[in-house]
C-alpha positions in Angstrom: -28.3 91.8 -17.7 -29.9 91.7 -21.2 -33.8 91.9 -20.9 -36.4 91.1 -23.5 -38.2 93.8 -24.7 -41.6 92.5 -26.3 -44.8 95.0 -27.2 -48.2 93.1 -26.8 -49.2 90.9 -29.4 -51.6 92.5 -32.0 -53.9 90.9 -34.8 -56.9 91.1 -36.8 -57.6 87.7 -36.7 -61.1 87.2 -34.9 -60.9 85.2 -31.1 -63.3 82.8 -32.9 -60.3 81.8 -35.4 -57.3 82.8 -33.8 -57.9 80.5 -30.8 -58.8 77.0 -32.7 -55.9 77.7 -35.2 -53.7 77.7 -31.6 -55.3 75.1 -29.9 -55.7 72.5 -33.2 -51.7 71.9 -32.6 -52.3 71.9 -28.7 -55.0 69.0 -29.6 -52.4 67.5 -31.6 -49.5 67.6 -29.0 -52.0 66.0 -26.6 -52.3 63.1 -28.8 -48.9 62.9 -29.6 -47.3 62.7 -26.1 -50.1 59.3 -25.3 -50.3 58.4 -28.9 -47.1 56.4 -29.4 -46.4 55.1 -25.7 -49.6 53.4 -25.8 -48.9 51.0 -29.2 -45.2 51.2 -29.4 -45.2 47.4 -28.7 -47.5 47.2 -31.6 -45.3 49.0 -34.1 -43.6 46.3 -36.4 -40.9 48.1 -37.0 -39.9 48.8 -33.3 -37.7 46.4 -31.6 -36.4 46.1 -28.0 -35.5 49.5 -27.2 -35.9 51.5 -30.2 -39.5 51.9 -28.8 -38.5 53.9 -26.2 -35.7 55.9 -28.6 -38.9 56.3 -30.7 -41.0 58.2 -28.0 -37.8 59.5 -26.1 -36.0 61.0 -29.1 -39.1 63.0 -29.2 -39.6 64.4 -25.9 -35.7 64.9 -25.5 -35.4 67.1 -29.0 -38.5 69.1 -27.2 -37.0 69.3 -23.5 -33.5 70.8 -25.1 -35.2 73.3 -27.8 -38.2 74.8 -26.1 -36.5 78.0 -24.8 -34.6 78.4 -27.9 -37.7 78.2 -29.8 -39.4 80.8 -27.1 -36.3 82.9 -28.5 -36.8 82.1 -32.1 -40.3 83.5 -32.1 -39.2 86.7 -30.4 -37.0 87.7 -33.2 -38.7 86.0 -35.8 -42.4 86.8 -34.8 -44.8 84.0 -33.5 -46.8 83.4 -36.6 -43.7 82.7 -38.7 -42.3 80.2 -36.0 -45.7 78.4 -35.8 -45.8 78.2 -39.2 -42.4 76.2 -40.0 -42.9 74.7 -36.3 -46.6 72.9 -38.6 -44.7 72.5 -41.4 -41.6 70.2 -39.3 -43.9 68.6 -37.2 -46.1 67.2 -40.2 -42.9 66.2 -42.5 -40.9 64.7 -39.7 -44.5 62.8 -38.3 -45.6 61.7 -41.9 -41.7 60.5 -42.8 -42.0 57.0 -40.4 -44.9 56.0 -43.1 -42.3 56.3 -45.9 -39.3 54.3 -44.1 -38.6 51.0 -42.6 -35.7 51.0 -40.1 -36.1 51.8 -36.7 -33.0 54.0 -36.3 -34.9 56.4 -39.4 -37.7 56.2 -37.3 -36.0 58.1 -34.4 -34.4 60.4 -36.0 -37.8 61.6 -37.6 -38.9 62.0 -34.1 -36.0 64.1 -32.6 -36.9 66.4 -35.6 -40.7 66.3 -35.2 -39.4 67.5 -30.9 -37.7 70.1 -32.4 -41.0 71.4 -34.8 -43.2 70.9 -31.5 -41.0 73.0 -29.4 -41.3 76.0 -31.9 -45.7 75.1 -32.4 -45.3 75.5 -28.4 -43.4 78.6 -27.8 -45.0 80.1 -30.3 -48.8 79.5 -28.9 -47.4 80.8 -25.5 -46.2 83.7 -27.0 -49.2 84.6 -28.9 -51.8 83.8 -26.6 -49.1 85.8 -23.5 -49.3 88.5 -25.9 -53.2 88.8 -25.6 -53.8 92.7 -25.1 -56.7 91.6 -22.4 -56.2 89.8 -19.2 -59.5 87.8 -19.4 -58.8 87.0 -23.5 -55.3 85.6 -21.4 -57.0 83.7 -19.3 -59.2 82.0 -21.3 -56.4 80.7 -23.8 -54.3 79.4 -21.2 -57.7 77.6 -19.9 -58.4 76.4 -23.3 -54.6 75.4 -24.1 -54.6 73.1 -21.3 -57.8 71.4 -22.0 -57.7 70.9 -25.2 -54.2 69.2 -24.7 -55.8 67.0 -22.1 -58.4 65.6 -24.3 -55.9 65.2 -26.8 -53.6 63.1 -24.2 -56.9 61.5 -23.6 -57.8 60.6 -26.7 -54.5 59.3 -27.8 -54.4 55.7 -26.5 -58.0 55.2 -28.4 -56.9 56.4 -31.4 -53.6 54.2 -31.5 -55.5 51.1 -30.5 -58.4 51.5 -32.8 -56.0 52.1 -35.8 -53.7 49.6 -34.6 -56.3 46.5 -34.4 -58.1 48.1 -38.2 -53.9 47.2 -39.0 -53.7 51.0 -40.5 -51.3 52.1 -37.9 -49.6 54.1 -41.4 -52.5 56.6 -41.0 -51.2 57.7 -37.3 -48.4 59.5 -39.1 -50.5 60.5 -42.0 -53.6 62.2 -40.1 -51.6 64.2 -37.9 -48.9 65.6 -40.5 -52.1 66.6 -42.9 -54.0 68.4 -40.3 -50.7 69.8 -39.3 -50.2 71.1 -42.8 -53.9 72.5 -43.1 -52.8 74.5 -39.7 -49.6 75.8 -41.4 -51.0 77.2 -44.0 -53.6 79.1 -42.3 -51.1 80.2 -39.8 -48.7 81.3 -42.6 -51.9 83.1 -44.4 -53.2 84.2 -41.2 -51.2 85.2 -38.3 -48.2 87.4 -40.1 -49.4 90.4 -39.2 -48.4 89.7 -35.3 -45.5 90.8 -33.8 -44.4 90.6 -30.9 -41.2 93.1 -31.6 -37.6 92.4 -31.6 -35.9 90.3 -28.9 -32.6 92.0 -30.1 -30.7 91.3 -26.6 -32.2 87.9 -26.4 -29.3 85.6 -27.2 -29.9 82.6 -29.4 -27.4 80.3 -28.0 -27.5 77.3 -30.3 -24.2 75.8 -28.4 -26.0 75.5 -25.3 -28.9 73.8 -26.9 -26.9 71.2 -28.6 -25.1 70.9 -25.4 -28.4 70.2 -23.3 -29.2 67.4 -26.5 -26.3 65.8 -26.4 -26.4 65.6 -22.4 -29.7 64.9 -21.7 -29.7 62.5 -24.6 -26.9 60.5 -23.6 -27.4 60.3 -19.8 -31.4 59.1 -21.1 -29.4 55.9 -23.5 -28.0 54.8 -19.9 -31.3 54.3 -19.5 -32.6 52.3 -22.1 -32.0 48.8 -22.6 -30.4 48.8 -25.5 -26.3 47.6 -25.4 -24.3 46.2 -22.8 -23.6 47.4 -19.0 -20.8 49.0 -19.4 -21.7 51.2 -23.0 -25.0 52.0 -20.6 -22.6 53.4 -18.0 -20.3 55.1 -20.1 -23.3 56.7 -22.2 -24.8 58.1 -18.6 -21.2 59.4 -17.0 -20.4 60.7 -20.7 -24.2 62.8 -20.5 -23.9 64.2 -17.0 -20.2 65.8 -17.9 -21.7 67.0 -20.9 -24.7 68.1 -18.8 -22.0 69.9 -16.4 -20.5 71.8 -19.2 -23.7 73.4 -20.0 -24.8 74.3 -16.7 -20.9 75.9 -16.6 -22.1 77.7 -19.8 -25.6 79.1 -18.1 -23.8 80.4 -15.2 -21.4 82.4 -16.8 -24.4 83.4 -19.0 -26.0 87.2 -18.3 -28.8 85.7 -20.6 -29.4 81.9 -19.8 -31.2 79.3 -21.7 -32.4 77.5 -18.2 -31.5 80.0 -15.0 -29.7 77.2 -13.4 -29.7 79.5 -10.1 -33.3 78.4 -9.6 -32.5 74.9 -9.4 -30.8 74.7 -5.5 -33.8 74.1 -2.8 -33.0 76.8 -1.4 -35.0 77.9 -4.1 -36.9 76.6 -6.5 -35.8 73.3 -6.7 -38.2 71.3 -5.2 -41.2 72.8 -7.4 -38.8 71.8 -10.2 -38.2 68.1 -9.4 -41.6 67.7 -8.4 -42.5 68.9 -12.4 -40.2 66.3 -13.5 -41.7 63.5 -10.9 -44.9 64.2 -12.1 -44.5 64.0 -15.7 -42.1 60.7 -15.3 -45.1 59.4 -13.6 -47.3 60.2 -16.2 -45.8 59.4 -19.1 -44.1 56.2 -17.8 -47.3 55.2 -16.4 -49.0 55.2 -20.3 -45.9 53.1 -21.8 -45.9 50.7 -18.7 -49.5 50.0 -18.7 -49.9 49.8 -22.6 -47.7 46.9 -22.5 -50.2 44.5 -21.8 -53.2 46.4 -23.5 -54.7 44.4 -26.4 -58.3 46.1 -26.6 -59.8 49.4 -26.8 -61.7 48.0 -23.7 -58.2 47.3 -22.1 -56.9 50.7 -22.9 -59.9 53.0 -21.7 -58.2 53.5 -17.7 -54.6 54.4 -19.7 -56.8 56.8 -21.7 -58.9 58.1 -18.6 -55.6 59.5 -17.2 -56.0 62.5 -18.9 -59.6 63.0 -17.2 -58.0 62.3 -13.7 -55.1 64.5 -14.3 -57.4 68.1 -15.5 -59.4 66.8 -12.3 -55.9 67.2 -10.2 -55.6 70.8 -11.8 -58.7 71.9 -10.4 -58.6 69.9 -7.1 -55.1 72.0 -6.0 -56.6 75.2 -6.9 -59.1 74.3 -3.7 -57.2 73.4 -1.5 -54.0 75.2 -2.0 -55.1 78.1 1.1 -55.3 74.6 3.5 -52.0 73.0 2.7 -48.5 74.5 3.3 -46.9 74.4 -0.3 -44.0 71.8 0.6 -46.9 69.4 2.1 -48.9 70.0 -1.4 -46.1 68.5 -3.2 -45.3 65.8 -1.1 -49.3 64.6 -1.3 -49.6 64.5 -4.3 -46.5 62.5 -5.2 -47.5 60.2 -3.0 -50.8 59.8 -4.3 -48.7 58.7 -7.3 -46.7 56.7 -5.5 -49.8 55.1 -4.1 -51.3 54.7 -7.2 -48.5 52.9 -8.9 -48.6 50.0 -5.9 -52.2 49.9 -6.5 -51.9 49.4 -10.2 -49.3 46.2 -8.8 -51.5 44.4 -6.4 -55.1 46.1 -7.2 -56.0 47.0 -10.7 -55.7 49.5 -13.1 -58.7 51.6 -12.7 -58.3 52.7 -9.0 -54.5 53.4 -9.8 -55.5 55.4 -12.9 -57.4 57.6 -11.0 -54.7 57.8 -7.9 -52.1 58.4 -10.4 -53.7 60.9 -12.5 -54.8 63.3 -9.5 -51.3 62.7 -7.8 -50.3 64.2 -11.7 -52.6 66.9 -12.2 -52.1 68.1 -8.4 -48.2 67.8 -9.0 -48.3 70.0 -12.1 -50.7 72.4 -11.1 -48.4 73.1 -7.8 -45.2 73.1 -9.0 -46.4 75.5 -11.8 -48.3 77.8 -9.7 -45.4 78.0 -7.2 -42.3 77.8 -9.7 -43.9 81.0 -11.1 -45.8 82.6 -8.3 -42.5 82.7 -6.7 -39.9 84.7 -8.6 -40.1 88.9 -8.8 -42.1 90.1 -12.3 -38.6 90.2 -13.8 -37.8 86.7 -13.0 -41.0 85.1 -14.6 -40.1 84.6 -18.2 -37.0 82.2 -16.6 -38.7 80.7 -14.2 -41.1 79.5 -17.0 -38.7 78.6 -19.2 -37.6 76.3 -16.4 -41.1 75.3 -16.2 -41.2 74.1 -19.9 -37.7 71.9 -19.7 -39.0 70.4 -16.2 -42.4 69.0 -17.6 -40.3 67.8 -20.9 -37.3 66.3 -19.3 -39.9 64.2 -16.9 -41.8 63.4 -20.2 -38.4 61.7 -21.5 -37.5 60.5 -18.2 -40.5 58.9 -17.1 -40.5 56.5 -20.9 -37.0 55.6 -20.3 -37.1 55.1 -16.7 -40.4 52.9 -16.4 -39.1 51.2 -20.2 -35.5 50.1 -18.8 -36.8 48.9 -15.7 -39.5 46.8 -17.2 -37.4 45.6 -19.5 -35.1 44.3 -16.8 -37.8 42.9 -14.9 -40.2 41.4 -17.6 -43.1 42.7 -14.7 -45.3 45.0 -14.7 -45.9 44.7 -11.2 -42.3 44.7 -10.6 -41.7 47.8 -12.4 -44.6 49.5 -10.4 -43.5 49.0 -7.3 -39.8 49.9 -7.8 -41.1 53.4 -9.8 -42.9 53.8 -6.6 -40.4 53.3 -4.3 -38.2 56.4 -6.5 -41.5 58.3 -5.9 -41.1 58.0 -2.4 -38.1 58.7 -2.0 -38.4 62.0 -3.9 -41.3 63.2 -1.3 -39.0 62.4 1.2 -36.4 64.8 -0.5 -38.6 67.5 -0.9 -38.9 67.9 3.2 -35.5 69.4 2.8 -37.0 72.5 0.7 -35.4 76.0 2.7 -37.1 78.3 0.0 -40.2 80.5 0.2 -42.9 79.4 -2.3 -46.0 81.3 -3.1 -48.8 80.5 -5.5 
């Protein structure tokens, strides 16, 4: 079985630097994944479904190139992937500006995925690569709050340049500071190196493989063509989808260790990754629909706050819970929170939602990882990454094709509430042994 052989990151560059020059992108990420679901509606040159192609193409570009970018920055060295990871995400973000159709406009975002997969793999790497566990610690700590103030601070910025009618300058500000980032990273962080990956496989088939899959089975989706093109596009993704997980298992170096994904393993930490996320990011889109203020839009943006909150709350009471009933909880929490954003309002259900998030994610990280041997870890988190991305994708499709059948908010809601339930009622058939 080929292994990765990696020596511990090493660099000159001062914690004081090194850590805002990783966590600038993270901030920008944040923004990014909230950003556009919470004015696509707003966007005049979005129509009908091409909103959700818009955020989708996006999250499905990052969901199917994450691990190859991990790979990428093994054999290429972190700084150098960050680096062209800046300089794709700031050409492909600034490029909507410049065009007017709303097919150009996905396409810039399928290739601004692919950028933010390599800015992603590459800050794991570097800040893995710490020499220190505590300097470790602190990054990933840092990493995920400073992407959660982005994700918060996303539906204020879109609003607020939205109603000053500058909506341009949301592709423009990003892409600059983007391009500042670059260039330090390019002038600062060559001199890490995280060795040569040489047995680590860059399989490029399989990643176009898991595009063209998971890109087709998400356009059965979306609203956008008739029943039967819908149909066809989704049977047409999950053979596609087949091939590659074929392609994996005949693999001795996987993308995505599809052996993980049976309950019997660690399935259910993996679907309840992708629950959670869907939840999250189809809950922004959905609620956004009807948001016409920054006033409007401050419990969409509050999610963020609700979600870091979930984070902490599983680390307390993880030793009280059995594992299995930890992820059922807080699914349902979303669950609950999605009928309560139908009937109640949207405050209560922000808050509902985003602990039933934040206690999802923390969970099914901490026991996707805690449970696989030392020399299963890099997989596992590489499933870890495609989970929280293909939810990301599934949850704007999902939430945008049913509320676009049903013209209802509350309708859409309830009916996203009702798949919710039914996946904590899945997870009771977990037969594997999960440890944080």
């Amino acid at each position: 079985m080929s292994v990765d052989v990696l020596s511990p990151a090493r660099s000159a560059v001062p914690k004081k630097i090194l850590f805002p020059l990783l966590l600038v992108p993270m901030f920008l990420g944040g923004v990014d994944s909230t950003l556009f679901n919470s004015v696509a509606y707003d966007l005049p040159v979005l129509t009908d479904s091409w909103r959700l192609w818009f955020i989708d193409g996006y999250t499905i570009a990052l969901a199917a190139s994450v691990v190859l970018g991990s790979r990428l920055g093994a054999r290429l060295g972190p700084g150098v992937t960050l680096a062209v990871g800046l300089l794709v995400f700031a050409i492909a973000g600034a490029a909507p500006a410049l065009l007017g159709s709303p097919e150009a406009w996905t396409v810039t975002r399928f290739v601004q995925g692919f950028g933010y997969a390599l800015i992603v793999s590459s800050v794991a790497s570097v800040i893995g690569g710490l020499p220190h566990t505590a300097e470790r610690t602190l990054g990933y700590s840092l990493w995920i709050t400073t992407y959660s103030i982005g994700a918060g601070t996303g539906p204020l910025i879109g609003r607020a340049f939205v109603d000053m009618g500058a909506y341009t300058l949301l592709f423009w500000l990003p892409a600059a500071v983007a391009v500042v980032c670059g260039v330090l990273a390019t002038l600062m962080l060559r001199g890490i190196d995280l060795g040569q990956a040489v047995s680590a496989k860059i399989d490029v088939v399989s990643s176009a493989l898991a595009l063209l899959g998971f890109g087709l089975f998400v356009a059965g989706l979306q609203s956008h063509g008739g029943v039967l093109g819908r149909v066809l596009a989704t049977v047409a993704g999950c053979v596609i989808l087949g091939v590659f997980c074929v392609r994996q298992l005949s693999s001795r170096d996987p993308l995505i260790d599809v052996r993980m994904l049976p309950f019997s393993r660690l399935g259910a930490c993996s679907l309840s990754l992708v629950v959670g996320s869907a939840c999250y990011t189809g809950s922004v889109f959905l609620f956004s629909a009807q948001a016409d203020s920054l006033l409007s839009v401050l419990p969409i943006s509050v999610l963020a706050l609700w979600v870091s909150l979930g984070g902490f709350t599983f680390h307390r009471l993880q030793s009280r819970f059995s594992p299995v009933h930890m992820l059922q909880v807080s699914l349902a929490a979303c669950a609950v929170g999605l009928v309560t954003a139908a009937f109640v309002g949207l405050w209560p259900a922000s808050f509902l939602i985003g602990l039933g998030v934040g206690v999802s994610m923390a969970s099914g990280d901490a026991y996707l990882l805690g449970s696989v041997p030392p020399k299963d870890v890099a997989r596992a988190a590489a499933l870890q990454e495609t989970s929280l991305a293909v939810g990301a994708a599934l949850g704007v499709a999902g939430f945008g094709g049913i509320f676009a059948a049903t013209g209802s908010v509350a309708a859409t809601a309830v009916i996203a509430a009702v798949l919710v339930t039914v996946t904590v009622w899945a997870l009771r058939h977990n037969r594997g042994v999960l440890t944080a």
